[in-house]
Every structure is written in structure tokens, then in C-alpha cells.
N, C-alpha and C positions, 0 to 999 in steps of 0.2 A: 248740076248746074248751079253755078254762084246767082249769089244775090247782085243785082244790077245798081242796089243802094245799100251798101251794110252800113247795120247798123238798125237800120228799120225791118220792124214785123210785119209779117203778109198782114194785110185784111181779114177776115174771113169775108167770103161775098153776100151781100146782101137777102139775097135770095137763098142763101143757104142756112141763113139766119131766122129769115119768118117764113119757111117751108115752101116760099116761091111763092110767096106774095107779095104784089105789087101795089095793090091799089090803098089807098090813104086807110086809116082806121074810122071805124064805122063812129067812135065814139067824139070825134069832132075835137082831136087835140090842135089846138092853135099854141104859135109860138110862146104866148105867154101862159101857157095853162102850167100849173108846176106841178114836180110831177114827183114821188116820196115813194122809194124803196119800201114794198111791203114784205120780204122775203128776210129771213133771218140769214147771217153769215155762215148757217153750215149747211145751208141745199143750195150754198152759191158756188162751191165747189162741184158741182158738175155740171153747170153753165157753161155757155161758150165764151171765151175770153170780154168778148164786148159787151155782154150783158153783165159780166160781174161789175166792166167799170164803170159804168148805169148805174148801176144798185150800189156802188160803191160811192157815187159822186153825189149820191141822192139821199142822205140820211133823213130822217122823221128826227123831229117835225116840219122843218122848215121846207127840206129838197131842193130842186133846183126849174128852173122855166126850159120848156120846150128851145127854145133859140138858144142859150146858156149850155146847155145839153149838148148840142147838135154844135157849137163852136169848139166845146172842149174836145169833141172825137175826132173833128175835124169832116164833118158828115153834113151835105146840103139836109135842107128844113124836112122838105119832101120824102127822103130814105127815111131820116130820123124818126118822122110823124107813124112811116110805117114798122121799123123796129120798137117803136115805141108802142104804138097799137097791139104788135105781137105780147110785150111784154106783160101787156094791161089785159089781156085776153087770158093769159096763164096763169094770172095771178100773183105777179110778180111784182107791181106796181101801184099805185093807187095814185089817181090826177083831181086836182082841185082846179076849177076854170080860176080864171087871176082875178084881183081884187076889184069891187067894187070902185068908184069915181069917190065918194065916200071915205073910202077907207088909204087909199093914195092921198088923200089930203093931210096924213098925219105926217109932221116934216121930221121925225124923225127916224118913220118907215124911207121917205126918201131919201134920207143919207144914208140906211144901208144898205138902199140898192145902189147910189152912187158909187158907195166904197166896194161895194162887190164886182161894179162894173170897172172900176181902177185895179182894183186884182185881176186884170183877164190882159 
């Protein structure tokens, strides 16, 4: 059977991804918590395609936010939060909840989220 869009790759489906699970991650990731590849690039080769490009778009120390994540796959918040929880639960991940009100005050932090948000 041909592909109905060439050019584009299947999915894998979600549920096949975090063992058919559904519900949210116990650990409370919201869209801004950012989230830093904990796995080295040679146990990424037997990962499923979508996890590598997680781990791949997530370098330490900086990484990337939950919404940021989940724009680049092209994946609502909700899946995302859950492939994301699977991640974090294997040890593949590590999440920092987002910055302090505090720490957003420094105007040079917000220009590079500005400038990251013009890269998208």
C-alpha cells in the first residue's frame, strides 16, 4: 500500500510509545517546566525514533520547555506531557520546573527567550 502523503514518516503511535499509557505524568510537567536530555548519544540508538528527537532537541544544560517540545513534534500538550513522563520515568530525562518571577526579571534572560521564540 502507498503512502497517502509521500514524503512524510508514519508516527509511531502514541500508545506504543509509553506502553499504553494514557494518563498525564505523575510528576506534574506543565508547559513551561524545561526539560534536559539525561541519556548519552550511544543508548539513543535503540530508542524509538521519537525519543531520540527529544533527547536530541534537549541538550544540557539549557534544554528546552514542555510547549517548545511538543511545537517542534508537532504533538498536542497533553500526549506530549505523557511521552514526556514516560521518558522521565526511564531515566532518560531530567525536568526543572521554570523560573522563578525573580529570575524572569533579568532582561537579558528575556531576550533569549524572545530570540528563540523568533526561531520557531
Amino acid at each position: 500500500m502507498s503512502d497517502p502523503q509521500p514524503g512524510r514518516r508514519r508516527r509511531t503511535r502514541l500508545y506504543a510509545l509509553t506502553d499504553g499509557r494514557t494518563a498525564a505524568s505523575r510528576h506534574g510537567l506543565t508547559m513551561d517546566t524545561m526539560i534536559t536530555a539525561a541519556a548519552d548519544a550511544d543508548a539513543r540508538g535503540s530508542l524509538p525514533t521519537e525519543w531520540q528527537e527529544i533527547l536530541a532537541m534537549c541538550p544540557s544544560p539549557d534544554g528546552r520547555a514542555v510547549a517548545e517540545i511538543a511545537a517542534r513534534m508537532q504533538m498536542l500538550l497533553t500526549p506530549m506531557t505523557v511521552l514526556l513522563g514516560e521518558l522521565l520515568d526511564r531515566g532518560l530525562i531530567r525536568h526543572r520546573p521554570p523560573l522563578d518571577a525573580s529570575e524572569t526579571s533579568q532582561v537579558h534572560l528575556l531576550m533569549k527567550i524572545r530570540d528563540s521564540l523568533a526561531r520557531l
